[in-house]
N, C-alpha and C positions, 0 to 999 in steps of 0.2 A: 142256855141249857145245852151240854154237849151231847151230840148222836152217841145213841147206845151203840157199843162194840160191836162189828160183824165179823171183823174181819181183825184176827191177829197174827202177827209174822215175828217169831222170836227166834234171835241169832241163827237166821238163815245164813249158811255158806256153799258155796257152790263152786268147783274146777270142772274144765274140761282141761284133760289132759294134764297138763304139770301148768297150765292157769288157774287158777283162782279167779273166778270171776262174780262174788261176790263174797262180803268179808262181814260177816257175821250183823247182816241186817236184822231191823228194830223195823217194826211199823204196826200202826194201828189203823185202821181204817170205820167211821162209823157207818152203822145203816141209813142208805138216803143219800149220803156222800158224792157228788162227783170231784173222784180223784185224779187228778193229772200226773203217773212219772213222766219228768221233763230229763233232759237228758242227751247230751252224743250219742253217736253210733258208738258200741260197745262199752256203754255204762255198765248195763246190769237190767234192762229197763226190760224187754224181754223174757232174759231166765228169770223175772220175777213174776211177771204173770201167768207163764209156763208152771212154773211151780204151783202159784195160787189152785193154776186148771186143775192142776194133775198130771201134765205134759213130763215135769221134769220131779225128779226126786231130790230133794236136798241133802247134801251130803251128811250135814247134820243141822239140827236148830227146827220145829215146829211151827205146823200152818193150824190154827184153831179160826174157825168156822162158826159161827154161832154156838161157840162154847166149846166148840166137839172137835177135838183134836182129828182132822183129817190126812196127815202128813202121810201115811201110807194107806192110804183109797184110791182106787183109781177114776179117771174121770167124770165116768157113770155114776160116781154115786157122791158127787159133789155136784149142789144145786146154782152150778158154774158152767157160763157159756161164752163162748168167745167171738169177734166177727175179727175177721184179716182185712188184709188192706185185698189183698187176690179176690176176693169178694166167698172163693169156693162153693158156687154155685154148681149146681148139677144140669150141664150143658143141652142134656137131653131130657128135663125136663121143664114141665111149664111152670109161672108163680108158684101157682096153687099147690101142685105138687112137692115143690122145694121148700117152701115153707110148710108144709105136712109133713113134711119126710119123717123128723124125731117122733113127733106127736105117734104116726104109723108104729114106728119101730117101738114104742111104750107103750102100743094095745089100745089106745085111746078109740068109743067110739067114734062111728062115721061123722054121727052128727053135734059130737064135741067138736070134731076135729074142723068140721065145717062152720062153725059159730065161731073159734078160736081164731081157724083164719082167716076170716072177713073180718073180726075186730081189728089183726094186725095191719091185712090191707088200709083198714080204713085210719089208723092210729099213723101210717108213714105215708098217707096221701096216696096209695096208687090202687083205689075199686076198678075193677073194668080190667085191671093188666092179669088176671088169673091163669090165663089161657095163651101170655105170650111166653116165650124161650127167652132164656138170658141175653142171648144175639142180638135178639130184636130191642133188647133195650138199651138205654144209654148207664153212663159207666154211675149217675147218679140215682141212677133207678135201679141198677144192679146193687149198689150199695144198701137203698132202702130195704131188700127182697132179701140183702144177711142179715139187716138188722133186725127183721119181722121172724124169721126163721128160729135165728138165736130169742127172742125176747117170747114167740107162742110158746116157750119149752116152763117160762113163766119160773126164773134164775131169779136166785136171791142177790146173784152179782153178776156184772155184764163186764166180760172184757173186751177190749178193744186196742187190737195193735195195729196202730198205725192206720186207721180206718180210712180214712180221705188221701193219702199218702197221692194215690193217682189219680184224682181229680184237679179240675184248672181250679187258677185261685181264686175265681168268680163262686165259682160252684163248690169248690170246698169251704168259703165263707157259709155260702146257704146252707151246707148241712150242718155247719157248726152250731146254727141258731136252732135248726131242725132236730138235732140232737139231744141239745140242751132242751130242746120245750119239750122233746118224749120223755128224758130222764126226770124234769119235772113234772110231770101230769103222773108217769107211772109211781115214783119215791124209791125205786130200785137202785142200788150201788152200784155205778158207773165205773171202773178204775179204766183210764184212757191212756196208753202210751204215745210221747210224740217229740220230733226235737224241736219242732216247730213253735217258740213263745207266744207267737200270736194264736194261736190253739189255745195254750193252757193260758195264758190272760184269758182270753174273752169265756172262755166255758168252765173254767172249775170254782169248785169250791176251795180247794187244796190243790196246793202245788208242790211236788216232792221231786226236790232238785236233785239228780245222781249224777254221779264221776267215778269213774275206773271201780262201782262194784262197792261203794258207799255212798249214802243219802249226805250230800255236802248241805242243805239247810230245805225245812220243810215248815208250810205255810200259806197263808189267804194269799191271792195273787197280789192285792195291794200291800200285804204286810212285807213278803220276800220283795217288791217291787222297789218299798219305799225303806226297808231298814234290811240290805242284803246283809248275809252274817259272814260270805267270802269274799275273795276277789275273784271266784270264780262265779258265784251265784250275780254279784254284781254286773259281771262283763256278761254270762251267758244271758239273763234276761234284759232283754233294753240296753240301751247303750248306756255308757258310764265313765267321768272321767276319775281315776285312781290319783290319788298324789299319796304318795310316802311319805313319811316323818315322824314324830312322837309327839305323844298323845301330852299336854300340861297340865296344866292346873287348870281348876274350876273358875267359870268368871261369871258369875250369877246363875244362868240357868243352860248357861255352854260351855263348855270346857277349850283352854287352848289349841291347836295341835301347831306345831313350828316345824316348817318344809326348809328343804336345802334354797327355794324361793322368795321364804317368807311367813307372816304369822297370818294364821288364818282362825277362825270358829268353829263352832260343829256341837253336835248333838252332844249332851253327856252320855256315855255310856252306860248302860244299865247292867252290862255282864260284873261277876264278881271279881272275875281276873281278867287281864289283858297281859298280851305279852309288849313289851317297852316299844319296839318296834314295829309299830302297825302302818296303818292306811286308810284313807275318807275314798268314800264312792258320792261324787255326787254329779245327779244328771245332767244333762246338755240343756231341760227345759228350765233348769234351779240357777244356771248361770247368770249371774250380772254383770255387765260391764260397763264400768265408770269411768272420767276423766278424774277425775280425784279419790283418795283411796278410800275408803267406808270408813266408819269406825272400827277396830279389833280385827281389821284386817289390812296387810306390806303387800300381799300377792300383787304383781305387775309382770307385763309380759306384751308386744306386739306382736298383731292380726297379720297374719299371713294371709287369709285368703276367706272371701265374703260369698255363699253363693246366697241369691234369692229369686224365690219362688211365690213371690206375690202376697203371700199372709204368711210367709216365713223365713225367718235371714238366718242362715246359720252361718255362722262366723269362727275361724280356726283360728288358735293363737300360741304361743308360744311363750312361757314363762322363762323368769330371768336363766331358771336352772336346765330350761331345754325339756322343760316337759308338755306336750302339747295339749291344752285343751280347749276341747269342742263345746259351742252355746249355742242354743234354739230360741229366738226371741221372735213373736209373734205381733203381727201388724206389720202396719208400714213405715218399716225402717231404713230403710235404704238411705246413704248420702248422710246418714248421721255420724256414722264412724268409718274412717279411709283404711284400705287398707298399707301397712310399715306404721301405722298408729300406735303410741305407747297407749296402754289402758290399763285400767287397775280391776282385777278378778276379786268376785266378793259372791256371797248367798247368803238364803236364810240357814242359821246357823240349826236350825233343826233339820234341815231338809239336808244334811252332809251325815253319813253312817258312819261309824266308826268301823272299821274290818279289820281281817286278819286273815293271814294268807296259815290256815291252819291243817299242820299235815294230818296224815289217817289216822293216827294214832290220837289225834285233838279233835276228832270229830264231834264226840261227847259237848266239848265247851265251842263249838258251832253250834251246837244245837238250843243250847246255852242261849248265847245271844241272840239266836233268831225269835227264841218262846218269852224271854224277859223283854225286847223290843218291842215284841208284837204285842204284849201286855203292855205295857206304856200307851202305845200308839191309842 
């Protein structure tokens, strides 16, 4: 059953200056949601949740809100809150205070405001820190004291840009799980920006992949993971090797695809069109490599170079037509294959995506193949 609508975004467009920096986005977002924009620096990933706040005005195109078009409200009166990576905490005062501060400035009484925030202390783990200054804490515990700030104000949707950005990777792991376990206990709509994929793997429900100011393919992190719908969603999540060639015929439940290297297998396509000249993504863990060629697959090419790391050989190799690809084979393999070895490149033929390198104006039939895949899958 899919989450009821909270959050809609129709043909947002947005310039600064003679830029355009977003091109007439689509999005839906349901209640309960945590949404991941994934994304480079200067996607769009940003003036999109600026917009959602209220920060930013769209130049044209509608934010509805639980039904209620909010596109010209300002901040205040959208039940939207934001934490930053800068933490913007108020340096001269204590927890307690910075996490009251909104609640104060809405009139709330004393002893709501006191009950509301000992809940939040106690929901982000830190009772007892009431009475210290931002100073005195560390940059993990400054983060929890945005999170609790923004979340007592009790938003129907939580933004969040780039919130762990400046913590070590020790500790921005811990709030990843930290986060996740408050947006589940609370059921409040998360939307998280980050260009960090291991962020939006391990925490979202959705993952909404952006490029230059359009959503290139959106989706469960295992669904964008395992059927990318570009060449750009494939390289930016995870690694991935690409080969070119076109797409053949059907051969039971995989369809041909034949490289300037060789014939290989792959997933049938489930989109309704393809353009003649496309491309397979498939990962480094889906690689096989043989001394003799598989069935339904010519791919050969020698190892250039073996490293290993004790429960994992990652092997580079080089097909006939000079295109390099990388395999992740687990255990103890070492001394099995040398490296200047010919070998023969093979996978399961489901586990190869079909892609397509599809410009802005194709984004529609990206979208396409990411929602008919992910319904297969």
């Amino acid at each position: 059953m899919e989450a009821e609508t909270i959050l809609s975004l129709s043909q947002i467009r947005k310039s600064f200056s003679d830029t355009e920096v977003l091109h007439g986005l689509d999005l839906e977002i349901g209640r309960g949601e945590f949404v991941t924009l994934l994304g480079p620096s200067g996607c769009g990933k940003t003036t999109t949740i600026r917009i959602v706040a209220g920060l930013e005005r769209p130049d044209s195109g509608r934010v509805i809100l639980n039904g209620k078009d909010v596109t010209d409200l300002p901040p205040d009166k959208r039940r939207v809150n934001t934490v930053f990576q800068n933490y913007a905490l108020f340096p001269h005062m204590n927890v307690y205070k910075n996490i009251a501060y909104g609640l104060k400035i809405q009139g709330v009484d004393k002893e709501e405001i006191r009950r509301r925030v000992k809940e939040m202390l106690e929901l982000v783990e830190l009772p007892g820190f009431e009475n210290r200054r931002p100073a005195e804490l560390s940059g993990g515990q400054r983060q929890r004291v945005a999170i609790a700030r923004a979340l007592v104000l009790q938003p129907e949707i939580l933004l969040l840009d780039e919130p762990l950005g400046a913590l070590d990777l020790q500790l921005r792991r811990q709030m990843q799980r930290e986060l996740k376990s408050i947006q589940s206990r609370l059921g409040i709509t998360f939307i998280y920006i980050t260009h960090d994929q291991e962020e939006a793997l391990n925490m979202s429900d959705r993952i909404v992949v952006m490029r230059e100011g359009y959503i290139e393919q959106a989706g469960t992190p295992a669904g964008i993971y395992e059927h990318p719908a570009t060449r750009f969603a494939a390289s930016f999540i995870g690694e991935s090797n690409i080969l070119d060639g076109r797409l053949g015929e059907r051969e039971g439940e995989a369809s041909v695809f034949e490289t300037a290297a060789g014939r290989c297998l792959c997933a049938a396509p489930t989109a309704k069109t393809l353009p003649a000249d496309t491309a397979l993504s498939v990962r480094p863990d889906d690689i096989q490599l043989t001394k003799e060629p598989p069935a339904g697959f010519t791919l050969s090419g020698v190892i250039e170079d073996q490293q290993y790391t004790g429960s994992l050989l990652r092997t580079t190799l080089r097909l006939t037509d000079g295109t390099v690809i990388k395999s992740n084979r687990h255990g103890r393999l070492l001394g099995q294959m040398e490296t200047g070895q010919q070998v023969y490149v093979s996978w399961n033929p489901a586990h190869a995506a079909v892609i397509g390198g599809y410009a802005p104006a194709e984004k529609e039939d990206s979208r396409t193949v990411c929602g008919e895949a992910e319904a297969k899958a």
